[in-house]
C-alpha positions as CSV (number, residue, x, y, z in Angstrom):
1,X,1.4,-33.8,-18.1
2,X,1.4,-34.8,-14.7
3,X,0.9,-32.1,-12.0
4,X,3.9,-32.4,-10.0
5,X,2.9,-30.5,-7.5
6,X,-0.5,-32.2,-6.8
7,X,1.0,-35.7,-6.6
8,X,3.8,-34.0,-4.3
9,X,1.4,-32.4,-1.4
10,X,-0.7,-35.3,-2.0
11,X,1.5,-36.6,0.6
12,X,0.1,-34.3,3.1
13,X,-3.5,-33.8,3.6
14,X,-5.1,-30.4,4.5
15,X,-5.7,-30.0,7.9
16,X,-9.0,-27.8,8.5
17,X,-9.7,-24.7,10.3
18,X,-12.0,-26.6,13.0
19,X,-8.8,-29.8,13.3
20,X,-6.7,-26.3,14.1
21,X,-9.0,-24.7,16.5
22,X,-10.1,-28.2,18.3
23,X,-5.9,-28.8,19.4
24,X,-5.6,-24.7,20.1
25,X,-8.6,-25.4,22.5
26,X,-7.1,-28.4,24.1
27,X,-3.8,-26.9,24.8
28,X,-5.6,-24.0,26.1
29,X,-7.0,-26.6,29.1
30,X,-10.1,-24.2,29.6
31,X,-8.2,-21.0,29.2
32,X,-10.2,-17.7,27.6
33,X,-9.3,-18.0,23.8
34,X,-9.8,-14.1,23.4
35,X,-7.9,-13.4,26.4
36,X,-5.2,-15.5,25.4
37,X,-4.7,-15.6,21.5
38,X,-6.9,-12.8,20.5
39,X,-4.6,-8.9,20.3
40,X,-6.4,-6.4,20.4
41,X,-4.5,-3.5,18.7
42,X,-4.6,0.5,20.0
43,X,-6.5,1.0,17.3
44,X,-9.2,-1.6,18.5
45,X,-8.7,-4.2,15.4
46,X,-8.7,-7.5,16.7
47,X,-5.8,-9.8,15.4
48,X,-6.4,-13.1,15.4
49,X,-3.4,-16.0,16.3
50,X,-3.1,-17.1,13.0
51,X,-4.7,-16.6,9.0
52,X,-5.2,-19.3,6.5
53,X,-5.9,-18.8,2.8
54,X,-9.9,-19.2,3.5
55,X,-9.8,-15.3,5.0
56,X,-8.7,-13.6,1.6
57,X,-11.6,-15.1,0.1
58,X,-13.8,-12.3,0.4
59,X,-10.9,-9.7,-0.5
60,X,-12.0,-8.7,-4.1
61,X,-9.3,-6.3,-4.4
62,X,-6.6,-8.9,-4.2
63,X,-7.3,-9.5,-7.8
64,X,-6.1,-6.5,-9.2
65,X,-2.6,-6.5,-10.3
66,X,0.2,-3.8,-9.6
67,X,-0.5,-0.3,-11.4
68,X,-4.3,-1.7,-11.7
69,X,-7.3,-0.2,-9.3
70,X,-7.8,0.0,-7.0
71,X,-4.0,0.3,-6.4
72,X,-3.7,-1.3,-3.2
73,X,-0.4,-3.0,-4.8
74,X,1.0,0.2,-5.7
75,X,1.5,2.5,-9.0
76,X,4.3,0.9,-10.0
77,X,4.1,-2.3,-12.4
78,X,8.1,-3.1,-13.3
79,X,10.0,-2.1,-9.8
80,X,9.4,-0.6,-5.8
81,X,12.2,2.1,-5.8
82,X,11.4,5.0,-4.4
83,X,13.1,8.4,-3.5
84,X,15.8,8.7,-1.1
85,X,14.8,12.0,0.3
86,X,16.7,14.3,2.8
87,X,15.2,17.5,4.3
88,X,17.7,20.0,5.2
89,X,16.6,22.1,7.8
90,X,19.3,24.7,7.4
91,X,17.5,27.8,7.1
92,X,20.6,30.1,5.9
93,X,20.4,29.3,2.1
94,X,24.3,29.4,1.7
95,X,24.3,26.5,4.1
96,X,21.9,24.7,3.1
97,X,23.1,24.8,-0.6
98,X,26.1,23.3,0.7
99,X,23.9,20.5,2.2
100,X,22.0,19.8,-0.2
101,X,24.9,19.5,-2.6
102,X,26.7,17.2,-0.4
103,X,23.7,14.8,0.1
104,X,23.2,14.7,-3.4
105,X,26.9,13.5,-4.1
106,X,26.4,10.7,-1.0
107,X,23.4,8.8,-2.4
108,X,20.3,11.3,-1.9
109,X,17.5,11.5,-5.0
110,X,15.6,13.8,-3.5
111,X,16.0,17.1,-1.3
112,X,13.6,19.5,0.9
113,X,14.2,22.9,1.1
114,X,12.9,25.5,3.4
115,X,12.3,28.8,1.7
116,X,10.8,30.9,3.8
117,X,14.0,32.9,4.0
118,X,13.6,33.6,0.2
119,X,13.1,36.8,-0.6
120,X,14.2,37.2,-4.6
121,X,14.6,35.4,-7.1
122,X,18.8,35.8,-6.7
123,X,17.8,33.7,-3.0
124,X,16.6,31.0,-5.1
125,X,19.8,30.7,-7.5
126,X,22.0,30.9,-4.3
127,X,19.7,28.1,-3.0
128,X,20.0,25.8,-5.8
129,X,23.2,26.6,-6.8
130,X,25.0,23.3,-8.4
131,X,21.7,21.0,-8.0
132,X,20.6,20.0,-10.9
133,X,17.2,19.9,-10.7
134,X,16.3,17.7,-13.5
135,X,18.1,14.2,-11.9
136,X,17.0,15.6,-8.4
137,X,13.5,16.6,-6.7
138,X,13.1,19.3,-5.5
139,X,10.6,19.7,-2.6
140,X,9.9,23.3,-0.7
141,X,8.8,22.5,2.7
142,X,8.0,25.9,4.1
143,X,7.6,29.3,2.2
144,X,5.8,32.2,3.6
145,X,4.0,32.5,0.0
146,X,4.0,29.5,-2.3
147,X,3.0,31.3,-5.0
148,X,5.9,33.0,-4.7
149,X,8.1,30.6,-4.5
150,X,6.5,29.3,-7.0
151,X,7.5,32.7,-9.3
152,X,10.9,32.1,-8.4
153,X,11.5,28.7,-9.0
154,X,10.3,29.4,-12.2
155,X,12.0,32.0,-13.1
156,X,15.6,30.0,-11.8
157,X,14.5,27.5,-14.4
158,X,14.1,30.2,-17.3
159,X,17.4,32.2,-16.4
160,X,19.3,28.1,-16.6
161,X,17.4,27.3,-19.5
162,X,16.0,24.3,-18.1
163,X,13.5,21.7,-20.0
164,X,10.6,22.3,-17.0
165,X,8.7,19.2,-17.5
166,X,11.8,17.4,-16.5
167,X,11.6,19.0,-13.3
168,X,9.9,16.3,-10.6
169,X,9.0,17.6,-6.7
170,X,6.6,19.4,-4.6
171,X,5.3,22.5,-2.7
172,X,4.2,21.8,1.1
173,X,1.3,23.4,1.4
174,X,-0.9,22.2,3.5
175,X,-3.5,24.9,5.3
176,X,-5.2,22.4,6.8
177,X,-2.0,21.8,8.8
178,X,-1.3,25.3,9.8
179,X,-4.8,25.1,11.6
180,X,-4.2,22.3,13.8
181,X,-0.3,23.4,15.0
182,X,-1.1,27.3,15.5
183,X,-5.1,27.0,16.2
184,X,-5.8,29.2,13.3
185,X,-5.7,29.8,9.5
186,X,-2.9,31.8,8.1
187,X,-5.4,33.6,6.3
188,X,-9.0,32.4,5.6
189,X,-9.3,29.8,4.5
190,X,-11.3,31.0,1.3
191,X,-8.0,32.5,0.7
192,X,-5.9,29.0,0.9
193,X,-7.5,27.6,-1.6
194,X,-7.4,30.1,-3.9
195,X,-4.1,29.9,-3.6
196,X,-4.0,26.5,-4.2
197,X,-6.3,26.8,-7.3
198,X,-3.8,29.5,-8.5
199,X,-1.1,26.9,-7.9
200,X,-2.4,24.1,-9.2
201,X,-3.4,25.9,-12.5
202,X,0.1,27.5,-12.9
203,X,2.3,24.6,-12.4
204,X,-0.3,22.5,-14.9
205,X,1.1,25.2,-17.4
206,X,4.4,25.4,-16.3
207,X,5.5,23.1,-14.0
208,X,3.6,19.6,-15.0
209,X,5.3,17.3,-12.5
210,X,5.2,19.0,-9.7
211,X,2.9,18.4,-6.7
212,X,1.1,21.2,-5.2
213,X,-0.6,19.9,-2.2
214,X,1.1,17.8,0.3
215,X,-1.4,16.2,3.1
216,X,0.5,15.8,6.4
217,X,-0.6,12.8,8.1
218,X,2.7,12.6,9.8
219,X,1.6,15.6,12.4
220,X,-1.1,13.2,13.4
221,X,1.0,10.6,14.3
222,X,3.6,12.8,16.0
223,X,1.1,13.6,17.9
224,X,0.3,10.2,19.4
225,X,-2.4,9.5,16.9
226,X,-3.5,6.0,16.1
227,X,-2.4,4.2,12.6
228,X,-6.3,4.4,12.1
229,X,-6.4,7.8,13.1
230,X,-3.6,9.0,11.1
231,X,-5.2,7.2,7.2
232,X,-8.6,8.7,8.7
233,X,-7.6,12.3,8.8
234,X,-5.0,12.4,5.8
235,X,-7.9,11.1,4.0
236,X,-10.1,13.7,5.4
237,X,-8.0,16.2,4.9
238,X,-7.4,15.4,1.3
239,X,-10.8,15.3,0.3
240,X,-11.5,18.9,2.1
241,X,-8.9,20.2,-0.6
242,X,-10.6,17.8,-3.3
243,X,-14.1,18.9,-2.7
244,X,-13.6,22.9,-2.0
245,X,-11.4,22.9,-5.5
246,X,-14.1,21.4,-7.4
247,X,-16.6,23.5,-6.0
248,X,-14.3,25.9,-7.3
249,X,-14.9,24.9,-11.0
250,X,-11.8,22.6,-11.1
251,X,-12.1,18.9,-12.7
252,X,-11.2,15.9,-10.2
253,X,-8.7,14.9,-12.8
254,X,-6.6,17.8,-12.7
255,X,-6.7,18.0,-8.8
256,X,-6.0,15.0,-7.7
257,X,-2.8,14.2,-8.8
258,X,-1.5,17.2,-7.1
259,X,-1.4,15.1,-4.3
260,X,0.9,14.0,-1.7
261,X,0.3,12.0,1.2
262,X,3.0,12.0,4.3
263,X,2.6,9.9,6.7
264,X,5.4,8.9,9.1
265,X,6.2,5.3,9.7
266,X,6.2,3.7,13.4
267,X,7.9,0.8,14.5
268,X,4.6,-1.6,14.2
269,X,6.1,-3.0,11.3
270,X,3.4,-4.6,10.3
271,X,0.8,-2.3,10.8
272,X,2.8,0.1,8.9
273,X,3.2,-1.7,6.0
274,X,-0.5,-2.4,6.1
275,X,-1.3,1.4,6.6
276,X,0.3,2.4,3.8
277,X,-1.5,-0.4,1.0
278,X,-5.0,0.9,2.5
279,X,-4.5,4.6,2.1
280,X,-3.8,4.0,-1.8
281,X,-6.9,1.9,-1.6
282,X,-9.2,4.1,0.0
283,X,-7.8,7.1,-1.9
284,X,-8.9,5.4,-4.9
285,X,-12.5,4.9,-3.4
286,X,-12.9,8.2,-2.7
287,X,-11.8,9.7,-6.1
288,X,-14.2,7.6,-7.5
289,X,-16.8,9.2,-5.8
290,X,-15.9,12.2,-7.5
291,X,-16.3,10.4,-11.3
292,X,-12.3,10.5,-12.2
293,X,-11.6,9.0,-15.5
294,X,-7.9,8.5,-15.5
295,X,-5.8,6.3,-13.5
296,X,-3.6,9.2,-12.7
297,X,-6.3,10.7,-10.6
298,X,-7.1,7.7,-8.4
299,X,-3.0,7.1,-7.8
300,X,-1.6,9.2,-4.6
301,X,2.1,9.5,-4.2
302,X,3.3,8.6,-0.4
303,X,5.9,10.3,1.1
304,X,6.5,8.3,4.0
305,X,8.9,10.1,7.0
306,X,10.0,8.3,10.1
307,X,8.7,8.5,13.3
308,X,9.5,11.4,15.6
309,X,7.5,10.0,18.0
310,X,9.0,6.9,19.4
311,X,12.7,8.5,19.0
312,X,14.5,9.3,21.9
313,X,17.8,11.4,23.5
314,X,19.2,8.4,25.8
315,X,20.3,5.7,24.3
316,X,20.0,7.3,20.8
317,X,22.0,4.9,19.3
318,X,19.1,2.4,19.3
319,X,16.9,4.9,17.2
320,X,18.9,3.8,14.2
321,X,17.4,0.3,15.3
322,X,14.2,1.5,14.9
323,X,14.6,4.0,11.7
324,X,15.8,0.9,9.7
325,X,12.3,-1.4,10.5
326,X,10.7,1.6,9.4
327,X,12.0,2.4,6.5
328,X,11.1,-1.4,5.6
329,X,8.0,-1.1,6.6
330,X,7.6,2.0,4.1
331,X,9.9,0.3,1.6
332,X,7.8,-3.1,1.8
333,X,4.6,-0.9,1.7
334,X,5.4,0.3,-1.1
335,X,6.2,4.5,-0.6
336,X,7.3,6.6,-3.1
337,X,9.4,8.7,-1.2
338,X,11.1,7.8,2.1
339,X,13.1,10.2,4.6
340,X,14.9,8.6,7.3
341,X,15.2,11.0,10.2
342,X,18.9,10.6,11.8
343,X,19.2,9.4,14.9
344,X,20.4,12.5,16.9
345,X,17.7,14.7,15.6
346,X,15.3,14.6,18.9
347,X,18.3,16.4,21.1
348,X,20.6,18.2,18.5
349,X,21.2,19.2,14.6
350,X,21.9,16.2,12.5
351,X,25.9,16.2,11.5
352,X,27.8,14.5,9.0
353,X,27.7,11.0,10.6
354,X,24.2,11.0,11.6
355,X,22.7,12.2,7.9
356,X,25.4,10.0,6.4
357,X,23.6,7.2,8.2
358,X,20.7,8.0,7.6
359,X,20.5,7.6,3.7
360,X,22.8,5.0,3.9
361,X,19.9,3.1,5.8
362,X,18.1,3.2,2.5
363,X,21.0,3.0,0.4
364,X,21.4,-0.8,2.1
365,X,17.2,-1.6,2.0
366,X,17.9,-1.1,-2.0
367,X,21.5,-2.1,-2.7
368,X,22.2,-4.9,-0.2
369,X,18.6,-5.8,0.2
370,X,16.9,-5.1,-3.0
371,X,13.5,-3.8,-1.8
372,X,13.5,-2.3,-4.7
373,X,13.4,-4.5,-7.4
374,X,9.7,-6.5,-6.4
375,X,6.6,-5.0,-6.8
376,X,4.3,-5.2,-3.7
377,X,6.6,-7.5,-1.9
378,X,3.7,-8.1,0.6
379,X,1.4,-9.3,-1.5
380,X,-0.6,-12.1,-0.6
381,X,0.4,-12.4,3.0
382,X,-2.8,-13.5,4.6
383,X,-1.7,-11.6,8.1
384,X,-1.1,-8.3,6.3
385,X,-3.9,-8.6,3.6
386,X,-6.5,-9.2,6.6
387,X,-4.9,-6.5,8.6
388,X,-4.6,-4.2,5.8
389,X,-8.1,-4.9,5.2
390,X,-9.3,-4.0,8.6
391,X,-7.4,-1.1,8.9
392,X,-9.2,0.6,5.6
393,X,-12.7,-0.6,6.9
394,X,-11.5,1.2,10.6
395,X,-10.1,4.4,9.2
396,X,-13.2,4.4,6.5
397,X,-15.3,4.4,9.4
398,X,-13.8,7.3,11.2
399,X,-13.3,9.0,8.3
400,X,-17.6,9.5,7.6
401,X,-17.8,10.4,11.2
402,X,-15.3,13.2,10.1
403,X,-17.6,14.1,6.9
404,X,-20.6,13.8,9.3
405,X,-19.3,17.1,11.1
406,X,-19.4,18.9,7.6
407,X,-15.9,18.0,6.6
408,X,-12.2,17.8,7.5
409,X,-12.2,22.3,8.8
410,X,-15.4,21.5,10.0
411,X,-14.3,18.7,12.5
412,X,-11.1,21.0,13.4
413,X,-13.4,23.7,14.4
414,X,-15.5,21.5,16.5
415,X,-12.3,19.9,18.0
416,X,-12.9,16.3,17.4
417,X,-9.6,15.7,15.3
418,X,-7.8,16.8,18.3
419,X,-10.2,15.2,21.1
420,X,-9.5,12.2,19.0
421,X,-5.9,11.9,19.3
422,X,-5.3,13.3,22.5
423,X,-7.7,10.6,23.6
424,X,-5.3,7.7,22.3
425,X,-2.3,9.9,23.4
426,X,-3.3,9.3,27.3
427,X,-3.9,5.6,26.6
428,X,-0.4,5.6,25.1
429,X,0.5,8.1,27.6
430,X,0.0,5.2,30.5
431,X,1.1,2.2,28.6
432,X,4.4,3.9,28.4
433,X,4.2,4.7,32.4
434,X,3.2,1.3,33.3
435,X,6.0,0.0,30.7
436,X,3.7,-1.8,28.6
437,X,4.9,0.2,25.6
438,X,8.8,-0.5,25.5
439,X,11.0,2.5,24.8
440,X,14.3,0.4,25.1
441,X,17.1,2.5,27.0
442,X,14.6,4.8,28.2
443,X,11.4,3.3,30.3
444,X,13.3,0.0,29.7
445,X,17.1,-1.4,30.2
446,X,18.5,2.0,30.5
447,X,21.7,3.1,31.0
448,X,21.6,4.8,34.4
449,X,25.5,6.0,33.6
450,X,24.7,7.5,30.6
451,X,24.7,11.7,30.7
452,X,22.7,13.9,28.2
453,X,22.3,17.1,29.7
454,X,25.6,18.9,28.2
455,X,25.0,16.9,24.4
456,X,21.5,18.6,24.1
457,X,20.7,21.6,22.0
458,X,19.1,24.6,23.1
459,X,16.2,24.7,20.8
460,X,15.2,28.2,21.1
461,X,11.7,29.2,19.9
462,X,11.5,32.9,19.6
463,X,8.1,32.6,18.4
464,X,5.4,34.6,20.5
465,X,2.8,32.3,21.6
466,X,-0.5,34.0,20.9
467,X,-3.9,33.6,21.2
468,X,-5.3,31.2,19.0
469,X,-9.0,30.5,18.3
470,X,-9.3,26.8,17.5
471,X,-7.4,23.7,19.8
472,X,-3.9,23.2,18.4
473,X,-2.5,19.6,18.1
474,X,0.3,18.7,20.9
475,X,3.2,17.5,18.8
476,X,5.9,15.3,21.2
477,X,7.6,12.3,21.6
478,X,6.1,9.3,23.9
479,X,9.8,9.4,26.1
480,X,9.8,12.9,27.4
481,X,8.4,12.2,30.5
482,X,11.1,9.6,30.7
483,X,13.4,12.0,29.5
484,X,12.4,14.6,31.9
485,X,12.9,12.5,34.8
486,X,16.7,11.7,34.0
487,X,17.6,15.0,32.5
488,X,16.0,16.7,36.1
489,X,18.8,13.8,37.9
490,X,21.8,15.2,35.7
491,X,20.3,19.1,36.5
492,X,20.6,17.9,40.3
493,X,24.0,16.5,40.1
494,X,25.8,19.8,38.0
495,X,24.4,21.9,40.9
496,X,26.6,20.1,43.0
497,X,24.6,17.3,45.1
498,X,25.3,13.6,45.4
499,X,23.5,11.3,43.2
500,X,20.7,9.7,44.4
501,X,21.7,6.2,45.0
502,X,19.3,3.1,45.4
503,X,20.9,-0.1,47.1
504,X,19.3,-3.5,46.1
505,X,19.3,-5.6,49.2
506,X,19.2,-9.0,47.9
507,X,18.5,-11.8,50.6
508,X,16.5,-15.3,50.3
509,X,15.1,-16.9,47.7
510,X,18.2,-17.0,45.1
511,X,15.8,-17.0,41.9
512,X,13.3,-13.9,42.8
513,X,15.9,-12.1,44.9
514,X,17.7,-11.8,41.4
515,X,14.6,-11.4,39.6
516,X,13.1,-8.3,41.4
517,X,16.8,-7.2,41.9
518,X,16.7,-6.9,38.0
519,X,13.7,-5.5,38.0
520,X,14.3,-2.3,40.2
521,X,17.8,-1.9,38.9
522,X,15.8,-1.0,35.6
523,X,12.7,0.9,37.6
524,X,15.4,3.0,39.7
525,X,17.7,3.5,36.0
526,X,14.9,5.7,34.4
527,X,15.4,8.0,36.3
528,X,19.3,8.1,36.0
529,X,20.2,6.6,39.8
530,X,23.3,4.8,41.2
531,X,22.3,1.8,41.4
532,X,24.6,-0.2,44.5
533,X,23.7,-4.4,43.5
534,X,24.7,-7.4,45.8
535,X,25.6,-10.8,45.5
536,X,23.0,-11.4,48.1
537,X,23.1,-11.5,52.0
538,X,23.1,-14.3,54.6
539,X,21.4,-12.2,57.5
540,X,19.1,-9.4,57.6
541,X,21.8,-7.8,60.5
542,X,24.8,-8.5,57.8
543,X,22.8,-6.6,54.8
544,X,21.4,-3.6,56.8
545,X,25.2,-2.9,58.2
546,X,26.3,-2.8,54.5
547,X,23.3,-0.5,53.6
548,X,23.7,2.0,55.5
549,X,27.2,2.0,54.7
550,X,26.3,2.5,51.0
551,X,24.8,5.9,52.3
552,X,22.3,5.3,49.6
553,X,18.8,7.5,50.3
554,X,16.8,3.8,48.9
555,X,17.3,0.6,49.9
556,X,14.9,-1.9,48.2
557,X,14.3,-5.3,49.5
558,X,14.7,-7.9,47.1
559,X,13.4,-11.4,47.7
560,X,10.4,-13.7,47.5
561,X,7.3,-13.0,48.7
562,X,7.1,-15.8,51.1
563,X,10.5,-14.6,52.4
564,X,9.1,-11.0,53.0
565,X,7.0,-12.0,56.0
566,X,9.5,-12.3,58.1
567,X,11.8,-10.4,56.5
568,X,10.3,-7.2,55.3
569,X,9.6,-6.0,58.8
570,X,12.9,-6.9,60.8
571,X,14.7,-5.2,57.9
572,X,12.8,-1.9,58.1
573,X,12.7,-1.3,61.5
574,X,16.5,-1.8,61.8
575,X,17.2,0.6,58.8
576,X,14.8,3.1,60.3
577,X,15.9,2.8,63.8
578,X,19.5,4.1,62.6
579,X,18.3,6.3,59.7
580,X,14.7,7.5,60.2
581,X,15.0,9.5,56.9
582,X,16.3,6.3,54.4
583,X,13.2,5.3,52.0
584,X,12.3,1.2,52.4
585,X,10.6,-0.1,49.4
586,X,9.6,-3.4,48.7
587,X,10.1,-4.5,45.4
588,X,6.8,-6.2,44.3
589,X,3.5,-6.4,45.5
590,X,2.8,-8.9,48.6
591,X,-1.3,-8.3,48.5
592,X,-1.8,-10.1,51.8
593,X,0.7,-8.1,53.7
594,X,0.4,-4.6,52.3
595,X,-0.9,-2.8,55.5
596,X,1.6,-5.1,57.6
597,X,4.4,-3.9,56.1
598,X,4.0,0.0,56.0
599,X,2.7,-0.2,59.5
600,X,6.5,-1.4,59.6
601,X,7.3,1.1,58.1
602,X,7.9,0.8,54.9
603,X,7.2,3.7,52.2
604,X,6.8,1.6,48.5
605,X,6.2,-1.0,46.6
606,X,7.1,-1.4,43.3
607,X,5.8,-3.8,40.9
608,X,4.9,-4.8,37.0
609,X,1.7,-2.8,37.6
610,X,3.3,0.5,38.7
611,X,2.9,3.6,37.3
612,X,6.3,4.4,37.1
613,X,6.4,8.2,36.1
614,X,4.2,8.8,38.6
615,X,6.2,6.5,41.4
616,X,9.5,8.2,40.1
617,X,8.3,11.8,40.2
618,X,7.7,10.8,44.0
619,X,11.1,9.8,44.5
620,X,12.3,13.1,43.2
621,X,10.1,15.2,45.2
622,X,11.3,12.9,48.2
623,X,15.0,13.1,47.6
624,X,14.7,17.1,46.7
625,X,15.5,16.6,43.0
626,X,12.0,18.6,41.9
């Protein structure tokens, strides 16, 4: 039979790699190709401008099929659905029976519980009241003893008569996490995992499908971590448990498929799907190490959790934007579990609205969408199969150097997890400052109307903050220096003073006049100014009268750089002459005439280059804000 397809691309011959890079090279008329076309990602993985079929040529993996080792393309060989999981942080257990209940009947197939209230096994029945815990997981994410919990759980599920090895979830219990938020061990850490091999053998007997160990790569990331970073030291951390267990005397077979793996999900959607594909891969390499023989033993479950970290309290409305790519990006990946976060959770408790949303996010990515009915839906992409592939050889990388300091504790002890991180969470640190890193509505496009101050929750921690032996990981979110900035504005304004107001004074050159008017409009709205704009002004003497009518405290001149020469200084000595105490500020950065103009008079530039925290944090000390 004739091959269709060969007689129909016949038509169009290939076109090399060299024919590619030969026109990319002329069009780039002597340019840096690197510099132009090459990113180079935060976690130092360069991406090239484009992938052709010739760079999965040396991926061997690529030939295994879904459910197969090394698992890259998932556990799962018929469908990709995954739990819709909702944690209720309601600590009263009434309460949070009555949540739980509720986002079971709206679309919810999984539910976290914190039970570190519990204190018999009555508490438990209260807790899981109506649930029935054998169409729902069930997933304790805080317990003061999980062994205890444990005994209760067990015993609600003898007093209800209920057929135990239908009941699916997991226990949270993750030592190695308690190190790195509170600096030390709850107990020794001899102790935890003795726990955990009492766990571990108890729920095999009783409790077959339930997971004891969950791994929480999200605190990494939350923490400003890398993608890298965050597979490294999951990975890390799971093989600490892994290899401490089975010095114990436990098998690899029955440990390792007490694990889970949470890791949030960012808005690099791509990276995220990527990140996700190489953890099951690597997981798999490393239980190998260990001589597994079942297939149930290299597989990890993923619980994946969105980001905390690039959420914000202005604007919060666009953090459903970015909880809906991630959720793809876990869905697409390929997670077992997913948790949206709701969209009001950085400055308050989640309500109706917000949780509604947030499931139904997930509800749409299967039912309008159907994410979940194709197995590895990335497969064969050659942009994410090379990236996934570099991320794996990255975070493989980083995760010896870990085992090089004696293991996962080990490396905690000698601070290099946390050196780590908080190394990458400066660079991010900046990149948000100089606006590099878009937070949209918050370093970027805000709102300068908007007001926060009175919607915000006190979040009171009544927690004594003690001495701690080892360096704790700084969990926060990349806007709060943003947010700072605005919320110290609103502070200002509800003691009673005026609020700072900026006037743009537009004159010259119509296209950059408009330009940098834009520009500071947006530099002058993170930190939650008036901001006065104008059509633009005929005369320097015409715009200075209407400035200093404004009564603004900052008056930035707008215009083009050639129009500043002259411009710049007449301006500025008029406005001083009749208020010595307004602020001048140029907006943009006229090398040449730098020491010109603030011999004029003026006090700041600001520019694409700007730090603007830093800039901004000036302007507050000037105006008495701070």
């Amino acid at each position: 039979m004739e091959n269709k397809n060969a007689s129909l691309f016949s038509e169009f011959p290939g076109v090399s790699t060299q024919e590619w890079e030969a026109v990319i090279n002329a069009d780039l008329k002597g340019a840096d190709y690197e510099k132009k076309l090459i990113w180079q990602t935060l976690e130092g993985i360069k991406v090239k401008p484009y992938y052709r079929a010739e760079d999965l040529k040396d991926l061997s993996y690529l030939k295994a099929n879904p459910g197969e080792a090394p698992y890259i393309r998932g556990n799962k060989t018929n469908n990709n659905s995954w739990d819709i999981r909702q944690d209720i942080e309601e600590e009263n257990i009434i309460d949070a029976n009555k949540k739980a209940i509720d986002a079971v009947n709206k679309g919810a197939t999984s539910i976290g519980l914190r039970v570190k209230m519990l204190k018999t096994a009555q508490d438990m029945a209260i807790l899981l009241k109506g649930i029935d815990i054998t169409k729902v997981k069930i997933n304790f994410i805080s317990s003061h003893s999980f062994p205890q919990t444990l005994d209760f759980f067990l015993e609600f599920i003898k007093n209800n008569k209920i057929d135990s090895t239908k009941v699916f979830g997991s226990f949270n219990f993750d030592p190695l996490s308690y190190l790195l938020l509170h600096g030390e061990f709850y107990s020794s850490f001899e102790n935890n995992i003795d726990e955990a091999q009492q766990l571990i053998t108890n729920c095999e007997k009783s409790l077959p499908n339930f997971k004891v160990i969950t791994v929480n790569g999200n605190l990494f990331h939350n923490s400003g971590a890398s993608s890298v970073q965050e597979l490294a030291f999951t990975l890390a951390s799971a093989n600490e448990y892994l290899y401490q267990l089975i010095n114990k005397g436990m098998a690899v077979d029955k440990i390792a498929p007490e694990f889970v793996f949470s890791f949030a999900i960012g808005s690099n959607y791509f990276m995220e799907i990527a990140k996700i594909r190489a953890a099951r891969l690597l997981w798999a390499k490393i239980v190998e190490q260990y001589n597994a023989t079942t297939k149930e033993a290299m597989q990890v479950f993923i619980h994946n959790t969105t980001s905390m970290w690039n959420k914000t309290v202005y604007d919060p409305y666009v953090n459903m934007l970015r909880t809906t790519t991630e959720a793809m990006s876990a869905a697409i990946g390929g997670a077992d579990s997913i948790a949206v976060l709701p969209f009001d959770e950085p400055y308050k408790d989640a309500d109706d609205f917000s949780g509604r949303i947030a499931r139904n996010q997930q509800i749409i990515l299967k039912e309008e969408s159907y994410l979940d009915k194709i197995v590895d839906p990335s497969a064969g992409s050659y942009y994410i199969e090379n990236l996934c592939n570099s991320i794996a050889a990255f975070a493989w990388d980083l995760f010896k150097k870990v085992e090089a300091f004696g293991g996962f504790a080990e490396a905690v002890k000698k601070e290099f997890i946390q050196n780590e991180i908080e190394k990458t969470a400066q660079i991010r640190n900046i990149e948000i400052a100089n606006r590099k890193t878009v937070i949209l509505g918050t370093n970027q496009y805000p709102n300068s109307t908007e007001e926060m101050l009175d919607k915000i929750q006190d979040d009171i921690d009544t927690t004594e903050e003690k001495f701690s032996t080892y360096k704790k990981l700084n969990i926060y979110r990349g806007a709060e220096a943003f947010e700072d900035l605005r919320l110290a504005t609103e502070i200002y304004i509800n003691e009673g003073n005026k609020k700072p107001a900026v006037f743009l004074f537009t004159i010259g050159s119509l296209s950059m006049r408009k330009a940098r008017a834009s520009f500071a409009a947006n530099f002058f709205g993170c930190a939650g100014y008036e901001i006065i704009d104008n059509n633009g002004f005929k005369t320097a003497e015409e715009g200075v009268k209407v400035a200093l009518a404004s009564k603004a405290e900052i008056v930035v001149i707008c215009s083009s750089d050639e129009d500043y020469i002259a411009l710049v200084p007449e301006i500025t000595a008029s406005l001083k002459k009749q208020n010595p105490e307004i602020n001048v500020t140029v907006a943009g950065y006229p090398a040449a005439q730098i020491e010109m103009f603030k011999n004029a008079g003026v006090d700041e530039f600001i520019h694409v280059k700007s730090n603007v925290i830093t800039i901004l944090n000036a302007y507050q000390e000037y105006l008495g804000v701070i």
